[in-house]
LUMGU-597342 format. One record per residue (C-alpha): residue number from 1; residue in three letters; x, y, z. Coordinates in steps of 0.1 Angstrom, whole numbers, plus 5000, padded with zeros to 4 digits. Example, Ala and Ser with C-alpha at 12.3 -4.5 7.8 and 13.67 -1.06 7.14 Angstrom:
2
{gupa = 1	fise = Ala	east = 5123	north = 4955	up = 5078}
{gupa = 2	fise = Ser	east = 5137	north = 4989	up = 5071}
//
This chain:
182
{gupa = 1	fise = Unk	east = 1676	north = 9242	up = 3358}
{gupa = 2	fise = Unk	east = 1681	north = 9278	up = 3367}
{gupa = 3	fise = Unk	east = 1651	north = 9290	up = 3386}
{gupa = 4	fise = Unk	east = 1642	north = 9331	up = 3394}
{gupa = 5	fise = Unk	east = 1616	north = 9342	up = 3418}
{gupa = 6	fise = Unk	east = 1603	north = 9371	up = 3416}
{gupa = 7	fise = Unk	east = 1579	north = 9392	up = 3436}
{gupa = 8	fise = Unk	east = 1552	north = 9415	up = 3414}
{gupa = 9	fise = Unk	east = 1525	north = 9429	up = 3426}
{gupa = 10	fise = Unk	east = 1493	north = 9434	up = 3407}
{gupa = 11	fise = Unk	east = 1468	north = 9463	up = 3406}
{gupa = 12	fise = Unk	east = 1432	north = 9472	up = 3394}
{gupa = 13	fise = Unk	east = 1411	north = 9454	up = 3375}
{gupa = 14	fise = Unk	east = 1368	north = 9455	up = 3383}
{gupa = 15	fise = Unk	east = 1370	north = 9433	up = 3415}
{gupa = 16	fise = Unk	east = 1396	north = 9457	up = 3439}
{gupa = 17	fise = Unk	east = 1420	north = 9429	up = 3428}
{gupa = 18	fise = Unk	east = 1455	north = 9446	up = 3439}
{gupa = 19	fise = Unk	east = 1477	north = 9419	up = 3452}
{gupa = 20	fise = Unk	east = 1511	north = 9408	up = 3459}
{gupa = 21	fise = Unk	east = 1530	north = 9371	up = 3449}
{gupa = 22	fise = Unk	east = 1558	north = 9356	up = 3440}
{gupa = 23	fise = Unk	east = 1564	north = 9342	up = 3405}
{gupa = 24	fise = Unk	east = 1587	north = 9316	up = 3392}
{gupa = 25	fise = Unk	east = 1604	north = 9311	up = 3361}
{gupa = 26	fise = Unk	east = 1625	north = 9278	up = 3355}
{gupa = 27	fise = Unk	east = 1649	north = 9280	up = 3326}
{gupa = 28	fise = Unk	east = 1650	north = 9241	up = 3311}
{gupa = 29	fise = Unk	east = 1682	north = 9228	up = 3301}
{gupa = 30	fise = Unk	east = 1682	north = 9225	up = 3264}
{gupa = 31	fise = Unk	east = 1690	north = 9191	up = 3252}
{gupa = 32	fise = Unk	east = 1697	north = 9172	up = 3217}
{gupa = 33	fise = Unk	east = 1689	north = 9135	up = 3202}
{gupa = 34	fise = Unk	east = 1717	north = 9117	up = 3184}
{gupa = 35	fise = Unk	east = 1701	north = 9094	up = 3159}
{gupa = 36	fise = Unk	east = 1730	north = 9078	up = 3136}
{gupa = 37	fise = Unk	east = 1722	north = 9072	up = 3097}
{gupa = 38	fise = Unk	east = 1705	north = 9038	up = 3092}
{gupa = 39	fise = Unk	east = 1712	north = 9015	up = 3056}
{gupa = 40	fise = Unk	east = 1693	north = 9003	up = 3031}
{gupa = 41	fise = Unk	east = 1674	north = 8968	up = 3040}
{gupa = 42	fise = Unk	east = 1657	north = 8944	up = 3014}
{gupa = 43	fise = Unk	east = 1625	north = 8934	up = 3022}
{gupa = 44	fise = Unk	east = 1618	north = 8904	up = 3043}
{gupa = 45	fise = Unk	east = 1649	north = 8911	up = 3064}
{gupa = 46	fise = Unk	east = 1646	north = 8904	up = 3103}
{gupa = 47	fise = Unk	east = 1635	north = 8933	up = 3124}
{gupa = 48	fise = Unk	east = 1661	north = 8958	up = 3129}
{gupa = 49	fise = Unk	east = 1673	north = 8970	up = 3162}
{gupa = 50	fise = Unk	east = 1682	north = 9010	up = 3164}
{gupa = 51	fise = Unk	east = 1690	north = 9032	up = 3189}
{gupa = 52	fise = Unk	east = 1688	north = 9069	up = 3197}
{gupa = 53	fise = Unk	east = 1700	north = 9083	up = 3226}
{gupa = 54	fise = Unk	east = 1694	north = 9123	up = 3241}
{gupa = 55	fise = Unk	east = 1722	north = 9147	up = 3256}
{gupa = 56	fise = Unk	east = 1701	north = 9147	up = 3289}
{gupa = 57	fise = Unk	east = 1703	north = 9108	up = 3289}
{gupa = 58	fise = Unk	east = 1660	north = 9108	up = 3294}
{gupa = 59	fise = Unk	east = 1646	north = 9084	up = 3272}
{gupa = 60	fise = Unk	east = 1642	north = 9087	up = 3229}
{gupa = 61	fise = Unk	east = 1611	north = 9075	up = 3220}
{gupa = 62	fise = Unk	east = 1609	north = 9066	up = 3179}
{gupa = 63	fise = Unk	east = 1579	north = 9060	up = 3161}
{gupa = 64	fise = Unk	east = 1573	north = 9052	up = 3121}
{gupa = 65	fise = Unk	east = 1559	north = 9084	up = 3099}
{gupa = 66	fise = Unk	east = 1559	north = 9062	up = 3072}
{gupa = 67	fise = Unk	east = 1535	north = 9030	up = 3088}
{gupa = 68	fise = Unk	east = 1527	north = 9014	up = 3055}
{gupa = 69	fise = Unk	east = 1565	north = 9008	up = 3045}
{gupa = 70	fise = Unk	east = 1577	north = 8999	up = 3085}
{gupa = 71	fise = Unk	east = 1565	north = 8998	up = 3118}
{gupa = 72	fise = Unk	east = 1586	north = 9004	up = 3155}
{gupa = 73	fise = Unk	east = 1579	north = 8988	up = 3189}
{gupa = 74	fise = Unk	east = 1601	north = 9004	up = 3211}
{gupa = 75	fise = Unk	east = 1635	north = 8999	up = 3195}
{gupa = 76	fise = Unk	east = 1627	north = 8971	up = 3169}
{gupa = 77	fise = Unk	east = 1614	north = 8986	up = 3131}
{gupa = 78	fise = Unk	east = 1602	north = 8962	up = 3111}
{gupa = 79	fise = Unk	east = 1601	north = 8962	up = 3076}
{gupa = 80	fise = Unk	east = 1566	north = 8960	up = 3061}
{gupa = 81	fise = Unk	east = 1566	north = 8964	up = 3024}
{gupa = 82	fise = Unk	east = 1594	north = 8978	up = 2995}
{gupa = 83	fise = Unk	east = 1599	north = 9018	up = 2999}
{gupa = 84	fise = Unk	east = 1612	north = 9047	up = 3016}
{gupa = 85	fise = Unk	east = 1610	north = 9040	up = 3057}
{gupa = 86	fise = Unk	east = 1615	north = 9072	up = 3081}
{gupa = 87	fise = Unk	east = 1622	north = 9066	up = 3116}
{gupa = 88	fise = Unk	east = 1614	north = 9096	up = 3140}
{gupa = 89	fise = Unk	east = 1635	north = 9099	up = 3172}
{gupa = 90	fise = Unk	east = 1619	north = 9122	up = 3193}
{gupa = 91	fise = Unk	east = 1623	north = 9132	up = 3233}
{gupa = 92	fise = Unk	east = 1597	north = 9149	up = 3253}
{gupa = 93	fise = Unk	east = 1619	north = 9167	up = 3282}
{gupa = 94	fise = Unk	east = 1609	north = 9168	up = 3316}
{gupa = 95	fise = Unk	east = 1611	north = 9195	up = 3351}
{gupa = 96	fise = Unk	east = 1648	north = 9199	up = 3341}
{gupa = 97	fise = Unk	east = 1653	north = 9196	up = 3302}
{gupa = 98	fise = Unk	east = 1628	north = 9212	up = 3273}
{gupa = 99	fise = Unk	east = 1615	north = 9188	up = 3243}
{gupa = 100	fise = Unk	east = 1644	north = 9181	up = 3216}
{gupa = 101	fise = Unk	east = 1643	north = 9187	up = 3183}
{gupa = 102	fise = Unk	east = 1630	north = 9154	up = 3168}
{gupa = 103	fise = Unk	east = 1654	north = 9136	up = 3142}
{gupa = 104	fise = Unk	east = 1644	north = 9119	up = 3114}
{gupa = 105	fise = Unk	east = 1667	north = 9086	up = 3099}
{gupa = 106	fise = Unk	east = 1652	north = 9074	up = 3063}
{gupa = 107	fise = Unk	east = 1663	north = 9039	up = 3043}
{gupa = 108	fise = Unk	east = 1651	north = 9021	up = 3016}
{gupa = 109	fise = Unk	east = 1638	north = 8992	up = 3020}
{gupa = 110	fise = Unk	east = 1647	north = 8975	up = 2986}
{gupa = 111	fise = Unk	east = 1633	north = 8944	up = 2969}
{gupa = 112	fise = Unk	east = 1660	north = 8919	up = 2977}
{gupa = 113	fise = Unk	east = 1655	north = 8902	up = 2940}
{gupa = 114	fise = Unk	east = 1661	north = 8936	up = 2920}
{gupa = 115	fise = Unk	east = 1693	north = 8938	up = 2926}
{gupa = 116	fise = Unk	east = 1707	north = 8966	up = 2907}
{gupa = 117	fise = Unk	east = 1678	north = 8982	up = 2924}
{gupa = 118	fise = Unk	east = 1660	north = 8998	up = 2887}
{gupa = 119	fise = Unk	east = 1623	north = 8989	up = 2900}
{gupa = 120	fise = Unk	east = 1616	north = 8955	up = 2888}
{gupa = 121	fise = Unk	east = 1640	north = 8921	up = 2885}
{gupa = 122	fise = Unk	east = 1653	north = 8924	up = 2855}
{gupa = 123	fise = Unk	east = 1680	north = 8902	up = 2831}
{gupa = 124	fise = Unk	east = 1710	north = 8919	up = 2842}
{gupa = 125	fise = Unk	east = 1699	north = 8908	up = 2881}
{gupa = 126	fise = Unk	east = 1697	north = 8872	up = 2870}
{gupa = 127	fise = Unk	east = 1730	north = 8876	up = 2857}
{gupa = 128	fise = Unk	east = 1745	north = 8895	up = 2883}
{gupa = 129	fise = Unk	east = 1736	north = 8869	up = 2906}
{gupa = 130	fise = Unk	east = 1747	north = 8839	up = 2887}
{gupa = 131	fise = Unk	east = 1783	north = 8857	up = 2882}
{gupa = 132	fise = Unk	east = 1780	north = 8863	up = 2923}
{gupa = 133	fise = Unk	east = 1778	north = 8825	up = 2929}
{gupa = 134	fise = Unk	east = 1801	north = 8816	up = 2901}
{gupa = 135	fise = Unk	east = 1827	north = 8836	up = 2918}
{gupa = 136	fise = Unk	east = 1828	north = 8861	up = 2893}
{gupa = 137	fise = Unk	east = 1823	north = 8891	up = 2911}
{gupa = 138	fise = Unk	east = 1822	north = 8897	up = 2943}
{gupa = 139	fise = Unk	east = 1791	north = 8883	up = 2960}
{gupa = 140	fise = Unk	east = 1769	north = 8908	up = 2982}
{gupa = 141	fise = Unk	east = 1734	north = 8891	up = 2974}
{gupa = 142	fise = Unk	east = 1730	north = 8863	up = 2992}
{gupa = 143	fise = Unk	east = 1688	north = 8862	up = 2994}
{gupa = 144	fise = Unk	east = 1681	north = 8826	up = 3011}
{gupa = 145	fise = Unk	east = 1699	north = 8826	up = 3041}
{gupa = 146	fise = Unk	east = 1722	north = 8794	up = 3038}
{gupa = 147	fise = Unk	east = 1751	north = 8820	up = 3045}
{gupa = 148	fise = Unk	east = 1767	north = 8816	up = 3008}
{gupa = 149	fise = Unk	east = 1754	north = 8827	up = 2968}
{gupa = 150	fise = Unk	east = 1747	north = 8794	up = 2956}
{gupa = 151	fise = Unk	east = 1720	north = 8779	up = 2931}
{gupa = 152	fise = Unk	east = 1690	north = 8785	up = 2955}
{gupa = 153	fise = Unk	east = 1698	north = 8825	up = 2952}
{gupa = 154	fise = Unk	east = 1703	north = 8822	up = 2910}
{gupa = 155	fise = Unk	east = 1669	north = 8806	up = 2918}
{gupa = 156	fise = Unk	east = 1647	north = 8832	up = 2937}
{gupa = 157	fise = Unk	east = 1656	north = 8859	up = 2916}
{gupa = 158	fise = Unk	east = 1654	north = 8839	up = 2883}
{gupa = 159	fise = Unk	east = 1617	north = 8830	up = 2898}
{gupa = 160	fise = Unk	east = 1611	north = 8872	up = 2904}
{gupa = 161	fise = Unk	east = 1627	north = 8881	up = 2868}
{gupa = 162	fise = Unk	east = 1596	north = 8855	up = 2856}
{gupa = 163	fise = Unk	east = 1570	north = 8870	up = 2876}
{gupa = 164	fise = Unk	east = 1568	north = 8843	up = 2898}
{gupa = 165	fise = Unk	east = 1580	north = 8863	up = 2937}
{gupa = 166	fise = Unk	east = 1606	north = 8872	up = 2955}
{gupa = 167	fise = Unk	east = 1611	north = 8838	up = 2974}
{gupa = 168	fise = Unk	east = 1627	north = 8807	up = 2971}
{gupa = 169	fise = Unk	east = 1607	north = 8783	up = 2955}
{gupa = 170	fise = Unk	east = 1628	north = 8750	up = 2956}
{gupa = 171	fise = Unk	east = 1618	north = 8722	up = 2975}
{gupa = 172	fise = Unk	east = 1652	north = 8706	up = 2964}
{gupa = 173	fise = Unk	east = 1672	north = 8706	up = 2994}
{gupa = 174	fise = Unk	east = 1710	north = 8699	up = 2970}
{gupa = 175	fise = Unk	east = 1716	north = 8697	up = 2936}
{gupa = 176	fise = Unk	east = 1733	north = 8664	up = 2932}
{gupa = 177	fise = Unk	east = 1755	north = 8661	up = 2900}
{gupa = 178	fise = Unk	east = 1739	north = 8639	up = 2874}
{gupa = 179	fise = Unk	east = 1706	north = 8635	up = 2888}
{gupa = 180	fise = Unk	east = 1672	north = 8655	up = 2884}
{gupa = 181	fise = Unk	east = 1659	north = 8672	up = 2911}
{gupa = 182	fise = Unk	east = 1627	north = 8679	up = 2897}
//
């Protein structure tokens, strides 16, 4: 930082205080946080990991202004309910750089079963996900985590659309042709 010393001197006042000193006024570096745009996230996703970083390389510190829809320890948010999360990257300075501006990154964390994302699980859901694992569109849903859109995702949001939760309620490991699995 640029520092200027200066020498003033100081009279009057009620207690003969005239006087002579030096004064010093450091000029912080300015500095700025770069805090990239962050996507939407259905609910029950692993924690995310996000990252901020500052012009003066010191240390982003991000905290959760919205603490009922996520929560952050150090760089992990997780997701704590359905709605609007806002991350807060934010940078203190130090003896060489002034405070940043803080930067705010918001998301959506969405109900994984409503898939056209209207509010609630709805028909057109179940049959968006039933064309997705028929291989009649393309497939961008998968909700269990096996990897593919197969009968256990028609099933978990058939079981929302019915009031029943956003999980997968199957014990049945495979459907095997011609037998019953329940």
């Amino acid at each position: 930082p640029a520092t200027v010393t200066n020498q003033v001197s100081v009279s009057g006042g009620t207690s003969g205080g005239n006087g002579t000193g030096d004064v010093t006024i450091i000029d912080l570096q300015a500095q700025t946080i770069t805090f990239g745009m962050l996507s939407n996230k259905p609910f029950g996703s692993a924690a995310l990991n996000v990252s901020a970083t500052s012009s003066s390389t010191l240390t982003v510190s991000l905290v959760s202004t919205t603490p009922t829809i996520c929560s952050v320890t150090g760089v992990m948010v997780n997701l704590l309910a359905v709605g609007k999360c806002t991350i807060e990257a934010s940078q203190t300075g130090d003896s060489d750089y002034s405070a940043a501006t803080p930067v705010d990154q918001s998301f959506q964390v969405i109900d994984a079963c409503d898939i056209n994302q209207v509010g609630t699980t709805t028909v057109g859901d179940v049959q968006q996900i039933i064309n997705e694992a028929l291989g009649l569109s393309r497939g961008a849903n998968e909700l269990n985590g096996d990897g593919v859109i197969n009968v256990a995702d028609v099933e978990i949001v058939t079981n929302d659309a019915l009031g029943l939760g956003c999980a997968f309620k199957s014990t049945t490991a495979a459907l095997v042709p011609g037998t019953s699995n329940r």
